[in-house]
N, C-alpha and C positions, 0 to 999 in steps of 0.2 A: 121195616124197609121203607123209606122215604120213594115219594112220587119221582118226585126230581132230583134223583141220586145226584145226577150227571151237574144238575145247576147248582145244586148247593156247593159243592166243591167249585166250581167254579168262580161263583162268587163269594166264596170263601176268598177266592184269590183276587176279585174284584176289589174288595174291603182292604187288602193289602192299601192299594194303590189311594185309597180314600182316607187313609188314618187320622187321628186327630179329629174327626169331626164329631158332633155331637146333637142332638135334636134342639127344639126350642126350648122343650118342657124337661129334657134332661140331663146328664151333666156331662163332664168334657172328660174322655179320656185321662187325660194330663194332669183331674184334678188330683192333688196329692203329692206322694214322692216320683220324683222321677224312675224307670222301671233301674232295678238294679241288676239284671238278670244283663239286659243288652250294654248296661256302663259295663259289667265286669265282660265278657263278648268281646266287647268291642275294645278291648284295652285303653281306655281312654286316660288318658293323664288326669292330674288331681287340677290346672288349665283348664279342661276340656269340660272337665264334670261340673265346673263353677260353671263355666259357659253355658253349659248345658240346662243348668239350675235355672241361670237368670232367665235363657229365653223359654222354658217352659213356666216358669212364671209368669214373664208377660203375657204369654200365651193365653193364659186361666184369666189374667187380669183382664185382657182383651175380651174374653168370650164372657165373663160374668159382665162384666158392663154392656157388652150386646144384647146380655140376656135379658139383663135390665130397661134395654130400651124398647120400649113402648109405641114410641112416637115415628116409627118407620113401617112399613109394608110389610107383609112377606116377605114380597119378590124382593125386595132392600135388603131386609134382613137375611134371607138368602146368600146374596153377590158378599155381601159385609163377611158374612160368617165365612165362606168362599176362600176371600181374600185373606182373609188372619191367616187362615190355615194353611193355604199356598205360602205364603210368609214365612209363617212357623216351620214346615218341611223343606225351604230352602237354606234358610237358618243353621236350622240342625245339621244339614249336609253340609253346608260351608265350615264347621269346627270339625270336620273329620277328612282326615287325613286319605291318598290314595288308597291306600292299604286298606283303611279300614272302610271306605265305600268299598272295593271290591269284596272285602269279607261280609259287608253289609246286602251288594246284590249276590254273592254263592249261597248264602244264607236263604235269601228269598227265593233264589231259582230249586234248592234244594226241596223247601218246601212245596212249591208249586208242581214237580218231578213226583212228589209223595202225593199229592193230590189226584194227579191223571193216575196213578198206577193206584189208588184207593178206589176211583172211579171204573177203572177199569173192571179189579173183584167184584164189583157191587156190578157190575153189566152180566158179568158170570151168572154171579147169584143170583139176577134178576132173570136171567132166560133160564135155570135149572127150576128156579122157584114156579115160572109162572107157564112153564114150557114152552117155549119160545121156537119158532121154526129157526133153519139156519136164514132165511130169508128177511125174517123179521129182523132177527138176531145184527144178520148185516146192513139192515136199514137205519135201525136205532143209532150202530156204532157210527155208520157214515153219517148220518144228523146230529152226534152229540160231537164230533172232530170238527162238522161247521161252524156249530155254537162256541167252540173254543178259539178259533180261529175270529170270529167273531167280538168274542169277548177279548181278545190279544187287541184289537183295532181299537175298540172302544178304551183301553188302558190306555193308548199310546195318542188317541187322537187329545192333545191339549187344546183343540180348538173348545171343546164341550167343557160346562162344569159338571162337578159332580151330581148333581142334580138332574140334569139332562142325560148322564150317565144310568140315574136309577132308573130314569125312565124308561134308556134304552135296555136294559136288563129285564123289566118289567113284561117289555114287548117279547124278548126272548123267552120267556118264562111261558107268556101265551102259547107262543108260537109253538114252544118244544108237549105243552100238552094238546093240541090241536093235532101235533102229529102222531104223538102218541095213542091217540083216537083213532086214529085212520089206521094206525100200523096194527095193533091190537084190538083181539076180539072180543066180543063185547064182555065174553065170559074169563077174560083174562083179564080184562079192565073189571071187574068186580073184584077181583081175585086179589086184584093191586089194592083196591080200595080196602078191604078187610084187612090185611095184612098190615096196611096203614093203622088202624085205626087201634090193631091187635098190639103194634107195637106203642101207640098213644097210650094205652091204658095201661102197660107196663112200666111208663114212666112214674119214677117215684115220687110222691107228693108231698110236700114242703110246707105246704098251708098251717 
């Protein structure tokens, strides 16, 4: 069981809204075939899928010659990478048709619906596992429906980049174990931590 059942899922949905991006030192989504799972989805015409080829191509083109450059900032290289990629997801939305953005956002609200009610279980199992009063119990859930409300603002505010987005995330991350502190006792807060660590060690290793 994860510390931050309640954030991961969350920003699991966060990541939605950031797609397309990629690190400095790592690679772009995009590189490759376009996904075929969302062409076939989305019914897109044999039009739509060229379309869709070309601008994820430039896409890749765009971000490998970013990658490539050297001679800007961060903070440059940052707003650049930003900018492709706002580019890039209105692109893609302009070759789809009403139909298929609205099958495109039921899709996303779908999954986001399987998220809170995932997070949900995991609150369950978080106050059987660690014994939870009902007080606590209703403390936690009234703190993590902030955080999600919270998290809805930061999707929808366009004034922020993504960037200033992880960071406000970041701070929620703080925040939500700072209160998880206060709310739980000390020997519940151990309890959490073993649990964590019990499940780290049962992850399979690949090495």
């Amino acid at each position: 069981m994860k510390i931050f059942f309640a954030l991961v899922c969350l920003i699991g949905c966060f990541s939605l809204t950031t797609n397309a991006q990629q690190t400095r030192h790592g690679k772009s989504r995009f590189q490759g075939k376009p996904n075929e799972q969302f062409l076939q989805k989305m019914n897109l015409t044999e039009d739509q899928k060229l379309k869709a080829k070309s601008i994820n191509g430039d896409y890749r083109k765009q971000m490998m010659d970013l990658k490539k450059n050297d001679a800007i900032t961060v903070k440059e290289w940052k707003e650049k990478r930003e900018s492709i990629s706002k580019k890039h997801r209105n692109e893609m939305q302009k070759i789809l048709t009403p139909e298929q953005k609205n099958k495109l956002i039921s899709a996303k609200n779908t999954k986001k619906e399987l998220a809170v009610i995932d997070a949900k279980a995991k609150m369950e199992k978080m106050k059987i596992h660690l014994g939870l009063s009902n007080e606590q119990s209703d403390k936690l859930k009234k703190e993590r429906v902030e955080i999600m409300e919270k998290m809805k603002s930061l999707r929808e505010n366009a004034s922020l980049t993504t960037e200033q987005k992880k960071s406000e995330v970041k701070e929620l991350v703080k925040k939500r174990k700072e209160i998880l502190n206060s709310v739980l006792s000390k020997d519940q807060i151990e309890k959490m931590k073993k649990s964590k660590k019990g499940h780290q060690r049962r992850r399979p290793s690949f090495a």
